[in-house]
C-alpha positions in Angstrom: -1.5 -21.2 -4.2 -0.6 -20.2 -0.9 -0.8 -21.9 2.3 -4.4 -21.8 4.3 -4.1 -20.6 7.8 -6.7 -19.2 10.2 -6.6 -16.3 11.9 -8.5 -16.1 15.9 -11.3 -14.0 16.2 -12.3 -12.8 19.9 -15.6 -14.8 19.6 -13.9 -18.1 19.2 -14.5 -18.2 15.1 -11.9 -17.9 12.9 -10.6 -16.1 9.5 -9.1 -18.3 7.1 -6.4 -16.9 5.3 -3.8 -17.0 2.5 -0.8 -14.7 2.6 2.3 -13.9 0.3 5.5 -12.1 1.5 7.0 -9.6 -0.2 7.4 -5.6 -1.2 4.8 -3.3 -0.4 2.6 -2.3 -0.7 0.3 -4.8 0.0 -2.3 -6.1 -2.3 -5.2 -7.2 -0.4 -8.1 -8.8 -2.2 -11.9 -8.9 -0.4 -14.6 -10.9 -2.2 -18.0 -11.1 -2.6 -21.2 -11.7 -1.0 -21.4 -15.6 -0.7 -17.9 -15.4 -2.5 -14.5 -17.3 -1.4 -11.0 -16.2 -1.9 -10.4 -19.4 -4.1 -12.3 -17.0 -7.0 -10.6 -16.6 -10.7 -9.3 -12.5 -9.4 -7.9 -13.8 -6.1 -5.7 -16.5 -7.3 -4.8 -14.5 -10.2 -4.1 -11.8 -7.8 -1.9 -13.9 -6.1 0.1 -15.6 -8.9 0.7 -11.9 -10.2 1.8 -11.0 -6.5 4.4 -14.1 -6.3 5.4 -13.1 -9.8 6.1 -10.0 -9.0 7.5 -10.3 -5.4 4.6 -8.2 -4.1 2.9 -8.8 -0.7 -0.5 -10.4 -0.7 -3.4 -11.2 1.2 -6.8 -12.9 0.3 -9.0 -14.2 3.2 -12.3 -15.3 4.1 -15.0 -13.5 5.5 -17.4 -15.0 8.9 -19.3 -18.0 7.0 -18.0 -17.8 4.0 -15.4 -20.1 2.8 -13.1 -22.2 4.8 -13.9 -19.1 7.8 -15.4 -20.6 10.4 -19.4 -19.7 11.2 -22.6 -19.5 10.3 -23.4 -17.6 7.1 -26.6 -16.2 7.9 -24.9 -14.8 11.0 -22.8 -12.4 9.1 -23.6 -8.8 8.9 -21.5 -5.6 7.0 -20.4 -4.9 9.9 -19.1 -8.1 11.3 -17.5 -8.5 7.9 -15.8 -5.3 7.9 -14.6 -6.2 11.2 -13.2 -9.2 9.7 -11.6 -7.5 7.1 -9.7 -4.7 9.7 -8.2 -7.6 11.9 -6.8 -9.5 8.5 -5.4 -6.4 7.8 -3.8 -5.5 11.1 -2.7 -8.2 12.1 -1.5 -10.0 8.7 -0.3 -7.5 6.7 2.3 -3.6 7.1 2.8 -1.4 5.8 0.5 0.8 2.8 -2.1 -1.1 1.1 -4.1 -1.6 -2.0 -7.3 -2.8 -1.5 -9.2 -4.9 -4.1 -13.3 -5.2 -3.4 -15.5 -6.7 -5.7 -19.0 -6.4 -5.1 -19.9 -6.4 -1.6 -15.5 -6.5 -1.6 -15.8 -2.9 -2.4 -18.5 -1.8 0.1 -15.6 -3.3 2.7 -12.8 -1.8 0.7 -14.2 1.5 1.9 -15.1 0.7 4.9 -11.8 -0.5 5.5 -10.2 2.8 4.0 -12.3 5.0 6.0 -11.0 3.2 9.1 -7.7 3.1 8.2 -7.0 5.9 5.8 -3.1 6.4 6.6 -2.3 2.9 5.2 -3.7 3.4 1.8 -2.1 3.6 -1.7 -5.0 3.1 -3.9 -8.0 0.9 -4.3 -9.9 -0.9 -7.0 -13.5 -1.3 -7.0 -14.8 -4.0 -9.8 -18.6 -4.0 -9.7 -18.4 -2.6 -6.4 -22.0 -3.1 -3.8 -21.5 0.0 -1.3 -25.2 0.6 0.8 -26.5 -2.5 -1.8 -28.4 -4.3 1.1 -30.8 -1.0 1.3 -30.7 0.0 -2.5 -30.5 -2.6 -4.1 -31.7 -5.8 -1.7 -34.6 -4.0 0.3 -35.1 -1.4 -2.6 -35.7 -4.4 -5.0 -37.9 -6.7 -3.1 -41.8 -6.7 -3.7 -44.0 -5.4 -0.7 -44.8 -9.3 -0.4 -41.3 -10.4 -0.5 -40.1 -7.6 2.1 -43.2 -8.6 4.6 -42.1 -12.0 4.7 -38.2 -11.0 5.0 -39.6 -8.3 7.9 -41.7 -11.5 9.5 -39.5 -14.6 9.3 -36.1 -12.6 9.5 -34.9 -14.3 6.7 -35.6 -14.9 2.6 -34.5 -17.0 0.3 -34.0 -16.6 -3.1 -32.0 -18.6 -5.8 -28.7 -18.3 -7.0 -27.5 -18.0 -10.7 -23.4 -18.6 -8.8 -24.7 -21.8 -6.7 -27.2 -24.7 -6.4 -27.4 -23.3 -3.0 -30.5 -20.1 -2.4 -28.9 -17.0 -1.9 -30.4 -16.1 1.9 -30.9 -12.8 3.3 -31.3 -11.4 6.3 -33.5 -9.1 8.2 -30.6 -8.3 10.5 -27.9 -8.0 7.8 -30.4 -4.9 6.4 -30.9 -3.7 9.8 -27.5 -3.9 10.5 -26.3 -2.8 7.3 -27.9 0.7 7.7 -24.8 1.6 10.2 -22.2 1.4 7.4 -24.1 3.4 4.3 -21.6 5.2 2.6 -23.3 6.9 -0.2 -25.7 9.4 2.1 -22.6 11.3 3.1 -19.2 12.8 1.9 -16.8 10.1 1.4 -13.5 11.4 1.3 -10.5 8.9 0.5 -6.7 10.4 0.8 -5.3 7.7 -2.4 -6.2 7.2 -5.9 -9.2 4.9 -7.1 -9.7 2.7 -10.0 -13.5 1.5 -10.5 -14.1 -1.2 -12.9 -17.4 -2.2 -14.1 -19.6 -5.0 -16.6 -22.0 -3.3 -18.5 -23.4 -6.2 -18.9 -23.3 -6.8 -15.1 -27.0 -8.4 -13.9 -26.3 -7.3 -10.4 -24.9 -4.4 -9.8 -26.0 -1.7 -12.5 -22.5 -0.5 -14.0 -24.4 3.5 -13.4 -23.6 2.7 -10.3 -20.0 3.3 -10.6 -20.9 6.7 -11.9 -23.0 7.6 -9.1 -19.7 5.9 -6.4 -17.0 8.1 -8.8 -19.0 11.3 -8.6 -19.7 10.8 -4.6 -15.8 9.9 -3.8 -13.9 12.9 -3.2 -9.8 11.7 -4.2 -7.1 13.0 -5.7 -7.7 10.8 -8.8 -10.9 8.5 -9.7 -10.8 6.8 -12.8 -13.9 5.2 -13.7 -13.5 2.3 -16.9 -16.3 -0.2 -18.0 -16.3 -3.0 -19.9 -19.1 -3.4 -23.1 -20.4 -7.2 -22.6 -18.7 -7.1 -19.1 -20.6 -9.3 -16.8 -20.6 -9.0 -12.7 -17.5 -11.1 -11.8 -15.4 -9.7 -14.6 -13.4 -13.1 -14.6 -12.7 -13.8 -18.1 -8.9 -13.5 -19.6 -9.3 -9.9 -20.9 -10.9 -8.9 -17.4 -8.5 -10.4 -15.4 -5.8 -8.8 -17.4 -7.3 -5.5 -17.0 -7.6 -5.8 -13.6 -3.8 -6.8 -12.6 -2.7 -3.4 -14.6 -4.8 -1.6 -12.7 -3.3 -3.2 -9.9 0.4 -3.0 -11.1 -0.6 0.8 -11.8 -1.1 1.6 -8.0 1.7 0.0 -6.7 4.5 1.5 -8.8 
């Protein structure tokens, strides 16, 4: 795997990082919530990259990782933020973007901000507006009062020993960057892959993100028995010919 280095942020924190040289474009891989980019589809991502002599990127978001920070001080917005200066200052050139999850929330983020640099993006299981529709939107009344009064709520995790914590401010916050309550119009082709056996992230939702997208190609493919992460050898193989695909 590639060498860890940290990139500065203004605030003092930092953005841990793992880059490959090579031919563009670049393939730049953004995890999950409470993810790291030592996952199964980063480093697969990567060996494919080295492999194939493309350009790479996989990094770590504010508390998450080996980034610097507090975890419950992360918001979509800091994230994305996160995201753009790994991307400007790490990497030239076009881009394909790779989000999974709350990855692909960022992913378009990232290509709304910086729409000249793209040459395609793949979503797998992708989270876009998921704090409001599916976080706040699946919490009891009881379970939102106490997130609304204590600012924060746990609740446990079937990826780690550790409780899964939530915010009040990362819902708050997250209500700047919803994506799915406007045109969303992306200038490069889209690949969405999806579990339908995903616990987290409905795989409708994928129709619902493929019929909102307005781009000159969306193609939309899901997996029967397909869980969230998509991880296993068949997945993972999928998922780097999508990849090779979009940067032909």
């Amino acid at each position: 795997m590639g060498r860890v280095e940290q990139l500065q942020r203004d605030d003092g924190n930092y953005v841990a990082y793992a880059r490959t040289s090579g031919k563009s474009p670049t393939v730049v891989f953004l995890g999950g919530f409470r993810s790291d980019m030592t996952g199964t589809k980063a480093v697969a991502l990567e060996a494919w990259a080295e492999k194939s002599g493309h350009a790479f990127l996989r990094f770590d978001y504010l508390g998450h990782g080996q980034s610097s920070g507090r975890f419950e001080d992360g918001t979509i917005g800091r994230w994305k933020d996160d995201a753009l200066a790994a991307i400007d200052s790490l990497t030239d050139g076009k881009l394909v973007l790779v989000g999974s999850s709350m990855g692909g929330w960022l992913s378009l983020l990232a290509a709304q901000a910086r729409p000249e640099r793209l040459a395609g993006l793949v979503l797998i299981a992708a989270a876009p507006d998921f704090t409001e529709r599916m976080l706040l939107g699946g919490l009891s009344s009881e379970d939102r009062a106490i997130l609304q009064r204590d600012g924060r709520l746990e609740r446990p995790s079937q990826y780690s020993a550790e409780p899964s914590v939530f915010t009040w401010k990362l819902i708050e916050e997250g209500r700047n960057h919803l994506l799915l309550d406007k045109p969303l119009a992306l200038p490069c082709p889209v690949r969405l892959l999806h579990g339908q056996s995903d616990p987290d992230v409905p795989w409708e939702y994928s129709l619902q993100i493929a019929r909102h997208l307005d781009a000159p190609e969306v193609i939309t493919t899901f997996v029967k028995g397909g869980d969230h992460r998509l991880s296993t050898p068949a997945d993972i193989a999928r998922l780097i010919a999508t990849v090779e695909e979009l940067t032909r």
